[in-house]
C-alpha positions as CSV (number, residue, x, y, z in Angstrom):
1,X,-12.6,5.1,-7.0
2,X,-10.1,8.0,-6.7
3,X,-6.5,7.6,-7.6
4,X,-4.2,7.5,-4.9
5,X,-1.2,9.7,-4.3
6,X,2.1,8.0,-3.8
7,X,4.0,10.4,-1.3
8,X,7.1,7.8,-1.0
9,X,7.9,4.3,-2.5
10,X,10.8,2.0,-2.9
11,X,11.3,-1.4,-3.8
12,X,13.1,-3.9,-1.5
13,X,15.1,-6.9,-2.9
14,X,14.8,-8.7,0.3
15,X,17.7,-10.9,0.1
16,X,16.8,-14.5,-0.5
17,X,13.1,-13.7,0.0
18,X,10.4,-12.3,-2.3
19,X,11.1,-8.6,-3.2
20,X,8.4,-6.2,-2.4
21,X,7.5,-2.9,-3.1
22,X,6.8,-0.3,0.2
23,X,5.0,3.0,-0.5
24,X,2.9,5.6,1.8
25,X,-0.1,6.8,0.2
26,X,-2.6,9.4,0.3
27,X,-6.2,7.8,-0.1
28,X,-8.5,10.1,-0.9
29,X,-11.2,8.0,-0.9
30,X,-11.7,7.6,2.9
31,X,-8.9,10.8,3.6
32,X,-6.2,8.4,5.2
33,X,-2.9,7.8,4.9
34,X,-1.5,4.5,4.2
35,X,1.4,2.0,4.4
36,X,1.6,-0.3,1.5
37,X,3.3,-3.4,1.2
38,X,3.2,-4.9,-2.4
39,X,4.5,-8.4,-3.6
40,X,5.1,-9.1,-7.3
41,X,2.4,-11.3,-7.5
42,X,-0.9,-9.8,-7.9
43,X,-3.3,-10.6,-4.8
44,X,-0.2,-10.4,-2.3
45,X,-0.5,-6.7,-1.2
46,X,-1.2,-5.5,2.3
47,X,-2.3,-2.0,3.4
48,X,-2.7,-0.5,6.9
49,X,-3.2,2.7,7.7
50,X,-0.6,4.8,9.2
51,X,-2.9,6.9,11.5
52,X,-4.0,4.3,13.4
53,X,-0.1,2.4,13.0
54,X,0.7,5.4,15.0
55,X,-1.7,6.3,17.1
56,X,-3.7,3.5,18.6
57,X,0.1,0.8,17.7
58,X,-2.9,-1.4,16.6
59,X,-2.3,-3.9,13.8
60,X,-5.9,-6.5,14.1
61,X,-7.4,-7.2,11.0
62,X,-10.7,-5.3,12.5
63,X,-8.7,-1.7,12.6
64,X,-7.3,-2.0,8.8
65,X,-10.3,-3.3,6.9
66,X,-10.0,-1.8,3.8
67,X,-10.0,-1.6,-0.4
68,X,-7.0,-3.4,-0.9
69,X,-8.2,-4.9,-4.4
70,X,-9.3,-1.7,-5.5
71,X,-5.9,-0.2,-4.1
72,X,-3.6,-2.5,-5.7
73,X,-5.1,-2.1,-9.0
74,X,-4.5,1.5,-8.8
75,X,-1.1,0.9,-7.5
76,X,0.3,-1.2,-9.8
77,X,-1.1,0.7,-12.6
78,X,0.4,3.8,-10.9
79,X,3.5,1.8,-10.5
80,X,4.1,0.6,-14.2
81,X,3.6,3.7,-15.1
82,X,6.6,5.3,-13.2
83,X,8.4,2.7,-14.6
84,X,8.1,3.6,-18.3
């Protein structure tokens, strides 16, 4: 698997709620771009892809079937490693 490219990320305390971590990626594994949504907790991540956010405003599970395992592994790694 290709690394991703992290074009913008932030981390969100979410008030009383479990803080998450946002980021839009560039996936160059299937050449989409991608909205991420990562909890602290591994195995809490979601990931849809922005293209079809935007152009079809469809959010089913069929239109966002992805790698998210693979993803999140990269992420996080990617992530701790910003934060160093």
């Amino acid at each position: 698997m290709l690394e991703p490219v992290i074009l913008a990320i932030d981390t969100h305390a979410n008030g009383t709620a479990a803080s998450f971590t946002a980021s839009i990626i560039d996936d160059p594994n299937d050449g989409e771009t991608k909205l991420v949504v990562m909890f602290e907790q591994e195995g809490h991540i979601a990931v849809f892809s922005l293209d079809r956010l935007i152009e079809e405003e469809d959010i089913s599970r069929n239109s966002h079937l992805n790698n998210a395992d693979k993803l999140e592994e990269a992420l996080r790694s990617l992530i701790a490693s910003r934060s160093k």
